[in-house]
C-alpha positions as CSV (number, residue, x, y, z in Angstrom):
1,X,-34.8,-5.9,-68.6
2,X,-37.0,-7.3,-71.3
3,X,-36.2,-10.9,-70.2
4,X,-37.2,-10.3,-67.0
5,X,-40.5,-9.3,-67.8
6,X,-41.3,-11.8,-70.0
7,X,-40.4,-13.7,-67.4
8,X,-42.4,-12.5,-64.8
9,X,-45.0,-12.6,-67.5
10,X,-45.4,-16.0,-68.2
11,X,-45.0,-17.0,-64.9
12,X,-47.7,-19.3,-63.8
13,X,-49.1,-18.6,-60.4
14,X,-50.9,-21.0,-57.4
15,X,-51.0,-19.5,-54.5
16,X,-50.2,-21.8,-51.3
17,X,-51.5,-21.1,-47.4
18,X,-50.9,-23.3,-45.0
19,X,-48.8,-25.8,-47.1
20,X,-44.9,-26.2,-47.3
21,X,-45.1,-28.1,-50.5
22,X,-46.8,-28.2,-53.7
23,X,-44.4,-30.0,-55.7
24,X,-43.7,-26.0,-56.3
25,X,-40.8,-23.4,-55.7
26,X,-41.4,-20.6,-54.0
27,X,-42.4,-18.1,-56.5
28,X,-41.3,-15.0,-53.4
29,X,-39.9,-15.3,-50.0
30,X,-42.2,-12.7,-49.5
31,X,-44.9,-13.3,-47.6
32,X,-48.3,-11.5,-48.0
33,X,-49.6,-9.8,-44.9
34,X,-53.4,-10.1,-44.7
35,X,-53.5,-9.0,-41.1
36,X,-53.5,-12.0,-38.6
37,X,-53.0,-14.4,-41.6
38,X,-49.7,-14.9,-44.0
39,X,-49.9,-16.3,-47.3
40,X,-47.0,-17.3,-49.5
41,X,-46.8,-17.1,-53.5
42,X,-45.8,-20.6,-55.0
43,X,-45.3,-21.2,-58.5
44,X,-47.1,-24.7,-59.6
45,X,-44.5,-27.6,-61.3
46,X,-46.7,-28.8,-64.2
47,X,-44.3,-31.9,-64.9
48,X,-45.3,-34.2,-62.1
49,X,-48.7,-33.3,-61.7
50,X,-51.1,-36.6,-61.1
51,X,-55.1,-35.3,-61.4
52,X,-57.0,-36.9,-58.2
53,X,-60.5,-39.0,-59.4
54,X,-63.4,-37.2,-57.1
55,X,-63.6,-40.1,-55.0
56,X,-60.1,-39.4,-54.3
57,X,-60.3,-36.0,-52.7
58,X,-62.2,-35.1,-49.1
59,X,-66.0,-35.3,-49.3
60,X,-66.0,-31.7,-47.3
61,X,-63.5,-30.1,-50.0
62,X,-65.7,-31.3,-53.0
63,X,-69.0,-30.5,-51.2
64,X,-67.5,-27.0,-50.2
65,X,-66.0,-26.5,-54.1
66,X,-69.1,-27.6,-55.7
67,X,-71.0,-24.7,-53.9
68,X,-69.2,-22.2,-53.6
69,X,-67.8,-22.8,-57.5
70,X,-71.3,-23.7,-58.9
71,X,-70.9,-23.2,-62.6
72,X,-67.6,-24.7,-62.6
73,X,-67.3,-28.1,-64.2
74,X,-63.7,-28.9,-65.3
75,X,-62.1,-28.6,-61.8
76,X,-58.8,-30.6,-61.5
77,X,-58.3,-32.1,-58.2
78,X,-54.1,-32.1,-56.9
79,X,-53.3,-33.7,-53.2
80,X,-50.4,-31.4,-51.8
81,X,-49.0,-31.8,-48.8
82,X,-51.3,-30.4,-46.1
83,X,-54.4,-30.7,-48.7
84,X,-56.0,-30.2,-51.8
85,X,-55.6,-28.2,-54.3
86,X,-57.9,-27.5,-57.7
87,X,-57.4,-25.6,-61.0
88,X,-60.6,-24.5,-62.8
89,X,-61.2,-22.0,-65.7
90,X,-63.8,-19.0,-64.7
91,X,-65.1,-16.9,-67.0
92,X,-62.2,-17.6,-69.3
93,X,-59.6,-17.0,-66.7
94,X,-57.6,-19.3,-64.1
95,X,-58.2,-20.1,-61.2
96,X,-56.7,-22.2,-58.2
97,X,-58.9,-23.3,-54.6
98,X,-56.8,-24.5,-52.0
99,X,-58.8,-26.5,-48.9
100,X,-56.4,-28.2,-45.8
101,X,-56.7,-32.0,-45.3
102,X,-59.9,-31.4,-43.2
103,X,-61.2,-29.9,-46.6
104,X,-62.2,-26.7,-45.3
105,X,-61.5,-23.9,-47.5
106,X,-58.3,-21.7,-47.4
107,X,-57.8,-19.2,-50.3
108,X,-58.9,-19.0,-53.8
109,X,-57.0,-17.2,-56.7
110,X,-58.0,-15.6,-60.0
111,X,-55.3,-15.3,-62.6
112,X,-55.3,-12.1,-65.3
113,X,-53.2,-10.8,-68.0
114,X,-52.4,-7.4,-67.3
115,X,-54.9,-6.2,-70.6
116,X,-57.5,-7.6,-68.5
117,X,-57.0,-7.2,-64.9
118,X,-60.2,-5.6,-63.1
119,X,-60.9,-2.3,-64.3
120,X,-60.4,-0.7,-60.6
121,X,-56.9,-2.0,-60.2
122,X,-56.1,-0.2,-63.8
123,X,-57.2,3.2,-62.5
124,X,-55.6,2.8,-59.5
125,X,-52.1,2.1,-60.9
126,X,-52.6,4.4,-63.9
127,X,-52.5,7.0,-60.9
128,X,-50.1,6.1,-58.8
129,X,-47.8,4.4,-61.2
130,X,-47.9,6.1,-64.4
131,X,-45.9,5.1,-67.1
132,X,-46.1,1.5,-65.7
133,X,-47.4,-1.9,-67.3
134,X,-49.2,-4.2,-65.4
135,X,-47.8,-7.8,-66.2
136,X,-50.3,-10.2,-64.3
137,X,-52.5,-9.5,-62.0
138,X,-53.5,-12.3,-59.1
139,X,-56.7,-12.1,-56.7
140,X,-56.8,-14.0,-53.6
141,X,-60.0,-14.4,-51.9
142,X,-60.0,-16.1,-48.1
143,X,-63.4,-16.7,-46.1
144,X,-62.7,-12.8,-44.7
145,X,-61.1,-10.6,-47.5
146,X,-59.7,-10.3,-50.4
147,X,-56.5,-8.4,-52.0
148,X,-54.5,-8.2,-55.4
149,X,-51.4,-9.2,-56.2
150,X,-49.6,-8.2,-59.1
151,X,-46.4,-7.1,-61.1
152,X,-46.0,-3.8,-63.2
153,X,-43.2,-2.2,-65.1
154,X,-41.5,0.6,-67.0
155,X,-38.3,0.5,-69.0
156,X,-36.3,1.2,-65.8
157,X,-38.1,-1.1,-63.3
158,X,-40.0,-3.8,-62.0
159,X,-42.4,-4.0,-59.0
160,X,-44.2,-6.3,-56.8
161,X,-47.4,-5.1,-55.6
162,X,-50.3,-5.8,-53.1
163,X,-53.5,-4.0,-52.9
164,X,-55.7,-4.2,-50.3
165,X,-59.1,-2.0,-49.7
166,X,-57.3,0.3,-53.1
167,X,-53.8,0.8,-50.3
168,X,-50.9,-0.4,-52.4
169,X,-48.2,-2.2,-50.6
170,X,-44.4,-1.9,-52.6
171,X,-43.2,-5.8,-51.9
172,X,-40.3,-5.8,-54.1
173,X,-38.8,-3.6,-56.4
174,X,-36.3,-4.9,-59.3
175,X,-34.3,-1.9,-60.9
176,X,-31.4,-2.1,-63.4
177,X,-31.0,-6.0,-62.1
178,X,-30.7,-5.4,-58.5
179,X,-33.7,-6.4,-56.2
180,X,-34.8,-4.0,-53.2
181,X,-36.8,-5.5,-50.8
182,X,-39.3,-3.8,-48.9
């Protein structure tokens, strides 16, 4: 049980929409319901990655990252199939913007550690999961929402979880090495 979540721990986490490749495995076969809209989890390769020179990505994607991302300046520029992708630090944390080949903007995600995932999402699982960790926490922000992602664990088990508007969602539920999906 430990290995698995140290596993799930030091997972590193893009998230995907719209794209069937990423030079990434599918971190879930899961997808995440937003409503109308279904993203999918992917878990980044970092062995073939080639950074993109700015003149090198679409003008609308950089335009777009440059506002909406104003006080970011190390943003690292990946082609994937279907678009662009870029990997930024935040406020010390993360983060991942995804744009299709038009370079309009898809989804955005925020990385945490589970010591330092947003305050709200601590009290929320502290009461309806008590006696549970959180592992890593991932927000995903699209033009119209925004939800949580994350893992959290006890000694007997291991859960998948999404949170939308504070409603928690049980995606997948590991216990005693057998997975239960919901």
């Amino acid at each position: 049980m430990k290995n698995r979540t140290a596993a799930l721990a030091s997972i590193t986490i893009a998230l995907c929409f719209g794209f069937t490749s990423l030079n990434a495995t599918p971190l879930t076969t899961i997808p995440i319901n937003t409503g109308d809209t279904s993203l999918t989890l992917y878990r980044a390769s970092h062995t073939d990655e080639t950074y993109l020179r700015l003149n090198e990505v679409n003008i609308h994607a950089a335009r777009d990252f440059m506002k909406r991302f104003e006080s970011v300046t190390d943003g690292k520029w990946l082609k994937i199939e279907g678009g662009y992708l870029v990997r930024f630090m935040a406020d010390e944390k993360k983060n991942d913007a995804f744009y299709d080949g038009m370079g309009r903007f898809v989804a955005a995600s925020c990385y945490y550690d589970g010591a330092n995932s947003p305050e709200e999402i601590k009290a929320l699982i502290n009461k309806e999961y008590p006696g549970y960790k959180i592992i890593v926490t991932t927000r995903i922000n699209t033009n119209d929402r925004s939800f949580y992602r994350l893992h959290i664990s006890n000694p007997e088990s291991i859960k998948t979880l999404q949170i939308v508007n504070s409603r928690i969602r049980v995606l997948e539920e590991m216990e005693n090495g057998d997975t239960v999906s919901r």
